[in-house]
N, C-alpha and C positions, 0 to 999 in steps of 0.2 A: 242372708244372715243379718243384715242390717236391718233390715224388718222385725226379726225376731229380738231386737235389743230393744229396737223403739217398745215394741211388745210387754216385753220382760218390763222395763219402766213403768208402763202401765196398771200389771199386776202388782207388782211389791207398793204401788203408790198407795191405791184402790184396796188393797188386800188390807191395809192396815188403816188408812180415814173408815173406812165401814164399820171398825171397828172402834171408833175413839167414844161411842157412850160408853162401851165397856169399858174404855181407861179411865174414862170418867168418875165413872161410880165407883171403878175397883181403888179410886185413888181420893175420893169426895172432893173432888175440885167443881167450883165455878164456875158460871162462864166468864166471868174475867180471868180467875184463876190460869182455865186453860187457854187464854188467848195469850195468856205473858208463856206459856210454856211451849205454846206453838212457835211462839216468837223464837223459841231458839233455832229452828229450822233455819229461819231467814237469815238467822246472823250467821250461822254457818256456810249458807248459800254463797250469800255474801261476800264473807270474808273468804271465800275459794275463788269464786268467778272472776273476780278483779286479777288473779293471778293466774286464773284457768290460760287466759289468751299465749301470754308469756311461755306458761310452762309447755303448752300445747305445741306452739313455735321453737323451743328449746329441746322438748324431751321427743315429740312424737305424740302420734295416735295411741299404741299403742301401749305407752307407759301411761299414760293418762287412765288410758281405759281398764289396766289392769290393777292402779293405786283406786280407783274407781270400783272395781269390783269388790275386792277387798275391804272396801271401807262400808261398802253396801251389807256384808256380812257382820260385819261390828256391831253399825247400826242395827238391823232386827234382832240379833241379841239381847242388846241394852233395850229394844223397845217392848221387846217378853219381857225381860226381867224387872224393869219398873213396875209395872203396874202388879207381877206376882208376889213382889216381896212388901211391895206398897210403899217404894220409892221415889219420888219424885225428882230426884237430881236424878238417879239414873235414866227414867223416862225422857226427860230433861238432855241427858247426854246423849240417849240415840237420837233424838229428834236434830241437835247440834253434827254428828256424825251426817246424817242421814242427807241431810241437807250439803255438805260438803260433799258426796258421793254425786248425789246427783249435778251437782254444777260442774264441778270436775268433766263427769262421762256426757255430759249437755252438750259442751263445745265443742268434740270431735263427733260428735252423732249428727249434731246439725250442718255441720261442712262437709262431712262425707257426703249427707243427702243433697244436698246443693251441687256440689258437683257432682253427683250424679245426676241431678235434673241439668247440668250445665253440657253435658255430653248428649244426653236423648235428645234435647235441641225443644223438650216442651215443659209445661209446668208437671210435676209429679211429685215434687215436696209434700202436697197435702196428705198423699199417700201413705208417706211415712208418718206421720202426726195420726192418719188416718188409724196404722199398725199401733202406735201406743196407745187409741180409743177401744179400739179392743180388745187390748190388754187389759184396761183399766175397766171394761164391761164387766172379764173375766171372772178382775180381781175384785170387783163389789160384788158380785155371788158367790164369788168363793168367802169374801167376809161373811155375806148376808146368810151363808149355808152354815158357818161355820158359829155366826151367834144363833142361827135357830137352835142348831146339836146342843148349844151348852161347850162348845170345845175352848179350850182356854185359852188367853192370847198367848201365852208363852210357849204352848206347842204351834199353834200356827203360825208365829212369826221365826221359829227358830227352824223349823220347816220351810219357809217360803225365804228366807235369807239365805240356807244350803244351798234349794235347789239354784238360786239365779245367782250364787257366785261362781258355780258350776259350768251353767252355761255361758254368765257374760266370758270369762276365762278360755271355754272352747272357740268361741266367736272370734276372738280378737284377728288369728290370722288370716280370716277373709274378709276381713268389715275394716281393716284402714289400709285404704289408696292415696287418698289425696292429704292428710295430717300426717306423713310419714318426713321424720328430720332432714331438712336440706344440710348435705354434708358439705363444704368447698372444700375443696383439695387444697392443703396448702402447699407452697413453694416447696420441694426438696432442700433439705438443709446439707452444706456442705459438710465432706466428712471431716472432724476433728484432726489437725494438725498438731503436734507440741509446738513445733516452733512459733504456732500461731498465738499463743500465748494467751493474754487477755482476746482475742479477739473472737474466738471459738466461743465465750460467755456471750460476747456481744450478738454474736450470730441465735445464738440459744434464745436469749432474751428477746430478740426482732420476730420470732418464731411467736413466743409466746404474746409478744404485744399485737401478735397479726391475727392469733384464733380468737383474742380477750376482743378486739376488734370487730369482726365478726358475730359471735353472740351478743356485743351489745348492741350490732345493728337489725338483729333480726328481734331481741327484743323490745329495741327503740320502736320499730316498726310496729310490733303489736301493740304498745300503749300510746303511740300517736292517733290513731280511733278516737281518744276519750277528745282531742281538740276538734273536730269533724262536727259540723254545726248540723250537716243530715245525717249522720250515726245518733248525736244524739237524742234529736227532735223522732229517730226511729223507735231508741229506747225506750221515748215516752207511750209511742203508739204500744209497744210490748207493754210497756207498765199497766197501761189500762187493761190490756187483754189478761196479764197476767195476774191483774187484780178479780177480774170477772171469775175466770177460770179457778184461780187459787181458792177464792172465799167458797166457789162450788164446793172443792174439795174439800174444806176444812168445817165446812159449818151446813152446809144444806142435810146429811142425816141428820144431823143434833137439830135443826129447824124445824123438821117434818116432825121428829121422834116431841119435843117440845113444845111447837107451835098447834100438831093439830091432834096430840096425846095419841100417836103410834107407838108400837114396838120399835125396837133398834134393826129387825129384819124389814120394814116398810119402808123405815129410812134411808136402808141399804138399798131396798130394789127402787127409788126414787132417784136414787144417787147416779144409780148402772140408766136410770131413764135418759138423764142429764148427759152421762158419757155417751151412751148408746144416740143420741140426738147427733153429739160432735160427731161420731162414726159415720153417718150417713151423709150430715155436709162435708164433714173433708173426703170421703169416697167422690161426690160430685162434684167438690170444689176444684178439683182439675179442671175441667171446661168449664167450668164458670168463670176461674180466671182467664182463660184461655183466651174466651169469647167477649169478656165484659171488660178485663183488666184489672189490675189487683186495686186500683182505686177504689171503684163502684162497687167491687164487693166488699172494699173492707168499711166503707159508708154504710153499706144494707146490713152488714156485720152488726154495726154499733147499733144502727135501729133497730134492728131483731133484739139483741138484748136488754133494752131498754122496754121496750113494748114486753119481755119475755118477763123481767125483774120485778116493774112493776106490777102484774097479773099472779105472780107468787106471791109477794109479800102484801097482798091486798084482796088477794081473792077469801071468798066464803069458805068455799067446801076443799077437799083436798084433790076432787077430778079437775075442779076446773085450774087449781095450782098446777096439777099435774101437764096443762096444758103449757103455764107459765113457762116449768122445768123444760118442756120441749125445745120452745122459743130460745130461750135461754141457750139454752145448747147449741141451740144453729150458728146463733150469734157470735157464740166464744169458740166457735171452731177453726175458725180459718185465718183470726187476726193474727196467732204467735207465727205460723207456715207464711204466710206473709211476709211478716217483719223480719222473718230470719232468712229470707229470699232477698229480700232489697238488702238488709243488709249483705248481701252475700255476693253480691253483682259482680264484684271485681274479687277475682280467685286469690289472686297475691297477699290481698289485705284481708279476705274472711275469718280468720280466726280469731285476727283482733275484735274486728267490728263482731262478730257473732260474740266475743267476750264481755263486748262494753254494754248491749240492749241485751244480755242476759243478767245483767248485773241489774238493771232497772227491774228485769222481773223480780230481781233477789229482793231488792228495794222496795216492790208494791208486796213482797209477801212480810218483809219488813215491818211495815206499817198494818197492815189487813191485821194482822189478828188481835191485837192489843186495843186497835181504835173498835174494831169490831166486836169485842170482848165485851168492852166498855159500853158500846152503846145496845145488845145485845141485853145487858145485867138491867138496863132503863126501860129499852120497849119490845124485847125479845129476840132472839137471831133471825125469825124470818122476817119484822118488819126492818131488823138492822143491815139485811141484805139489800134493801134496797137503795141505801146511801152509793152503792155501788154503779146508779143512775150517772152520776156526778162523774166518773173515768168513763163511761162510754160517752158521754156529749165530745171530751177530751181527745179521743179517739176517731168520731165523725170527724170536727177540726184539721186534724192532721193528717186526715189520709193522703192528700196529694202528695207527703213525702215518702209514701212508698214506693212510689213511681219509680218505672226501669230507669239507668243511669241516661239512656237514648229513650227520651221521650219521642211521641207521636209528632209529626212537624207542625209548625204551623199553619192556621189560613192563608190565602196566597194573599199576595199583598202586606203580610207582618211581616218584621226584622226578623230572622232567625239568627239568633246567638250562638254565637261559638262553643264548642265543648268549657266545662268549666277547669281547671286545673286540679288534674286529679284523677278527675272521671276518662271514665274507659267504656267502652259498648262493650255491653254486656252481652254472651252468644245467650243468654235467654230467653225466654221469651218477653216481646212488650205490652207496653200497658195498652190496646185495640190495637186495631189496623194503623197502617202505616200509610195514609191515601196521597200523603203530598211531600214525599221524600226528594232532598235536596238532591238533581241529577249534579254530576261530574263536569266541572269544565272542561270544553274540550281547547288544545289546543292553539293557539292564536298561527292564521294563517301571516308567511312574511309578509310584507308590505313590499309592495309593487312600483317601481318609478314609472315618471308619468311618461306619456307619451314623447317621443322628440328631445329628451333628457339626455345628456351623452351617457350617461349608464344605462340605457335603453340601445344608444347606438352601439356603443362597444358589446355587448353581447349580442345584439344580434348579426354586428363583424364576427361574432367569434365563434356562432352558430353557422353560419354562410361559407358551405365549401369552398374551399380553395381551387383557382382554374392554371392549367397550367400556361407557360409563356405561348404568342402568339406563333412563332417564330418556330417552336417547338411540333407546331401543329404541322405549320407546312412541311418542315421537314418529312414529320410522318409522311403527310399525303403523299410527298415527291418519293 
């Protein structure tokens, strides 16, 4: 069931980016225009996910998931009705909605699947990232089918919002295990006395100062992540991914459909090329991290995009761009399953930290469309993609703090360091083999006195059978 949410995400994402030339024109916006309106996403994102952790550790998976679902139907509403009535605040409002749903339903989606890869005992996160690529395939053919018909967004978005508040709602009671409320029992309170007089309030009040107690340590907890110097050196790694991955979504139809004078259904099936890319690497990226470690591929990651970004926004003809798109794809598929695995290491604290480097995503989708608006209006969105070089170098940089919490040991002959305060081994999988693991002391034998020592004499007196008297003897014999 949790596959099919990652899924569902993908669709409702995809179903409606396939379609933003048609909000475009039905609404005569810009590309600046629509980079300030895409911007409400992010601020919505945003302003959710910073509270996503908290709420997620206060209410549950499944409240999360269900104020999530609901608000998901809102959003595609407002997102038909904007552009039918010729709206732009409205469009404007779903886009702000839309974005709040999905940060919301992010944090428990992504800790569920973490522990679930924490129990299998191997990587299989990509899997699920892998379920929301093929959603998002889906959901760019069903847009791409939907503007060849001529169908209008406001029946397909108000259709596609039904069907997946529908489903996400039946889902919920088989898809949260691990985000489900830790309850403390508290103390039994004594039964009310009269004659106890004032002191019965007092007992009431010690009640209530002991659950206020409680919720503010499990929320303390989820926003102590934001001080964590590797939570947030992770977020940055997410930021870049989420910057690659994001501007995919939001501007590569409008690039192709603009840059090399297609239809809005070329743009769309270009679009399903770029997801359909990620599909394939994160299906394989389980034994690639397996076998290489999430370092090394999230290095190859950032090169493949950079090699992928450049060869789009610079290629001639629209095949060999099309090559670009592929690259591209490979590249952005496995960085976000990464970062939300390291950040995930330690089960206690994941909701927080999977809160704090989803917030950095909210932040790169923050920035992306406005800077990219802007420079989009000067030298066009497909050569304006390419600024997007600049967060994958960003991303190469830092991959060593993906690394499992129990790195690989050292060469024989280095110091090895102690755990750091904090960190926990993770039952995940590590980042290679493990060839020179610090063995167990064993041991220390006592210490032995020396030879001829009177505590070498008196025990071996106290070893040395006892004979009886001599006197004794004879009698027997006689």
């Amino acid at each position: 069931m949790l596959l099919g949410v990652f899924a569902l995400n993908g669709v409702m994402m995809s179903s409606w980016l396939a379609r933003i030339p048609s909000v475009r024109d039905a609404l005569d916006l810009t590309a600046a225009d629509l980079g300030v309106v895409l911007l409400a996403g992010a601020v919505g994102a945003l302003a959710t996910v910073t509270a996503a952790g908290p709420f997620v550790a206060r209410f549950g998976g499944r409240v999360a998931f269900t104020v999530s679902a609901l608000l998901f139907g809102v959003a595609f509403l407002l997102l038909g009705l904007g552009p039918a009535t010729g709206s732009v605040a409205l469009l404007a409002a779903g886009i702000f909605v839309n974005g709040m749903a999905f940060a919301l339903g992010n944090v428990p989606m992504n800790v569920e699947s973490a522990g679930i890869e924490r129990r299998v005992g191997r990587t299989i996160l990509p899997q699920f990232h892998a379920a929301f690529s093929v959603g998002a395939v889906v959901g760019s053919l069903v847009g791409a089918a939907c503007a060849h018909a001529h169908v209008p967004v406001l029946v397909q978005f108000v259709a596609t919002g039904a069907v997946a508040t529908v489903w996400r709602l039946a889902a919920i009671p088989a898809t949260v295990h691990d985000t489900l409320p830790v309850r403390t029992p508290a103390p039994p309170a004594p039964a009310p006395v009269e004659s106890l007089g004032d002191a019965v309030v007092d007992v009431e009040t010690a009640g209530l100062r002991s659950r206020l107690a409680r919720r503010g340590a499990r929320l303390g907890a989820a926003l102590s992540a934001w001080r964590e110097p590797r939570t947030l050196l992770i977020g940055l790694v997410i930021l870049s991914a989420a910057l690659s991955e994001g501007s995919a979504n939001d501007w590569l139809s409008l690039a192709v459909v603009d840059g090399f004078a297609q239809t809005e259904a070329v743009g769309a099936v270009v679009f399903g090329t770029f997801v359909a890319a990620m599909t394939v690497m994160r299906l394989a990226g389980t034994r690639l991290i397996d076998r290489f470690g999430r370092v090394t591929v999230l290095r190859a990651s950032g090169v493949a995009s950079i090699a992928g970004l450049l060869l789009f926004g610079f290629a001639p003809t629209l095949g060999l761009a099309g090559v670009g798109v592929v690259l591209w794809g490979f590249g952005a598929a496995l960085a976000v399953p990464v970062g939300i695995a390291a950040a995930s290491d330690e089960p206690l604290r994941a909701a927080g930290r999977v809160s704090v480097v989803s917030a950095f995503a909210s932040m790169a989708s923050l920035a992306a469309p406005p800077l990219l608006g802007l420079a989009a209006e000067a030298v066009g969105a497909r050569h304006a993609l390419v600024l997007i070089v600049g967060a994958m170098l960003l991303s190469v940089v830092l991959a060593r703090q993906v690394a499992p919490l129990r790195a690989a040991a050292p060469a024989s002959g280095a110091s090895r360091p102690g755990p750091t305060a904090g960190d926990v081994t993770p039952d995940g999988v590590e980042d290679g083999p493990v060839t020179d693991a610090p063995r167990p002391r064993r041991p220390r034998r006592p210490r032995t006195a020396r030879a001829g020592s009177s505590a070498t004499r008196h025990r071996a007196a106290a070893r040395r059978p006892r004979t009886r008297p001599s006197h004794r003897r004879e009698e027997t014999s006689a």
